[in-house]
C-alpha positions in Angstrom: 11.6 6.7 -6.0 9.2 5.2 -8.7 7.1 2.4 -8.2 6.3 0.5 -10.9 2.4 -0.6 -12.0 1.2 0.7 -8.3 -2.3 0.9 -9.9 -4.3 -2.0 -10.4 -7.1 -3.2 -11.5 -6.9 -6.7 -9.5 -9.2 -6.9 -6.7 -8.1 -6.6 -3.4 -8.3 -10.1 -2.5 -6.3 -11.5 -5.7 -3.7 -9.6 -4.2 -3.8 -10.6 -0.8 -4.2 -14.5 -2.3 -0.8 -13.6 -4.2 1.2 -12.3 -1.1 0.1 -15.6 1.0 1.1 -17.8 -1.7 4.6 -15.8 -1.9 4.8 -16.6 1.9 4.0 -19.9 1.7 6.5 -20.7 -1.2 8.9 -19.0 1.2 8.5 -21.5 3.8 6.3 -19.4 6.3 5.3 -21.6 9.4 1.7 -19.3 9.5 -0.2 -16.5 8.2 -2.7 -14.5 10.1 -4.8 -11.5 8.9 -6.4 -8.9 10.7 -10.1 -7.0 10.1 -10.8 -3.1 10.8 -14.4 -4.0 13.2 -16.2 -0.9 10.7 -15.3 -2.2 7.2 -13.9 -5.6 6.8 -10.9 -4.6 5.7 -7.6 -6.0 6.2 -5.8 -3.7 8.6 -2.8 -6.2 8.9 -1.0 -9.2 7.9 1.1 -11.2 10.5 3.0 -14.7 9.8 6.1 -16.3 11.3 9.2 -17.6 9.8 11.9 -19.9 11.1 15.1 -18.5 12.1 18.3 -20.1 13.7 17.5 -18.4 17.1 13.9 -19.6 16.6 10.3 -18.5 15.7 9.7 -15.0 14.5 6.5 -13.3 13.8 6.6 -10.3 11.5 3.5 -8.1 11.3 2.9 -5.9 8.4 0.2 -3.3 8.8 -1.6 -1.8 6.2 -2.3 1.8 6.0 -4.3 3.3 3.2 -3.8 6.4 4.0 0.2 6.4 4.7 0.4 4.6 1.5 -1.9 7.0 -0.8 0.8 10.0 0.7 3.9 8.0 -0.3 2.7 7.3 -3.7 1.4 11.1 -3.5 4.5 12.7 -3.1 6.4 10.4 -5.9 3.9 11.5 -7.9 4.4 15.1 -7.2 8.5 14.3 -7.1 9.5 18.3 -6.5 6.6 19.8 -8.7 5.5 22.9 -6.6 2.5 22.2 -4.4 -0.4 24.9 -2.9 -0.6 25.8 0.5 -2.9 23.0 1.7 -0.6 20.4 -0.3 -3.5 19.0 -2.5 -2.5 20.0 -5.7 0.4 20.9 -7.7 0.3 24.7 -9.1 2.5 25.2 -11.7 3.0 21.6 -13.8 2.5 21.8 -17.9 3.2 17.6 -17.4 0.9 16.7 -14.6 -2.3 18.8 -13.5 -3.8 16.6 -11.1 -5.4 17.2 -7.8 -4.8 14.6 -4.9 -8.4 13.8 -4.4 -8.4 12.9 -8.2 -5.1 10.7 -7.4 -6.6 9.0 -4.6 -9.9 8.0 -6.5 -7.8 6.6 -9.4 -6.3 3.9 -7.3 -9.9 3.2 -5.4 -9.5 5.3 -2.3 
């Protein structure tokens, strides 16, 4: 799998204005978002659509973590890892350790 530009420099909250305005342009009927108590950040994004059968509400949680070990392993994408997983051993093309991945895209 590759993802294409899944680093950023836009600020959090450019992005989150972008996917409301996609919503909205989709025809969304609401859009709610929901706070971590600790941080401030947004732990999830909730709306509701229209459908034939009626209203549906879709909630989309966000997961730092999940997401930094997805983009992690297509990084990696069969490169030989060490025992604790962290870095990749034996790669002339990419000598990177994960911490070193995750503070690139602002862990």
């Amino acid at each position: 799998m590759f993802l294409k530009n899944y680093t950023s420099n836009v600020p959090v909250s450019q992005t989150i204005y972008r996917i409301e305005q996609v919503l909205i342009r989709c025809g969304v009927l609401g859009i709610m978002k929901e706070y971590t108590g600790t941080n401030s950040e947004i732990s999830a994004i909730t709306f509701q659509i229209q459908a034939p059968a009626g209203k549906i509400t879709i909630r989309l949680p966000a997961d730092k973590d999940k997401a930094l070990d997805a983009l992690w392993l297509d990084y990696v994408d069969g490169d030989k890892l060490n025992a604790k997983g962290d870095a990749i051993e034996w790669s002339r093309r990419k000598k990177k350790r994960r911490v070193d991945f995750a503070e690139r895209r602002g862990k």
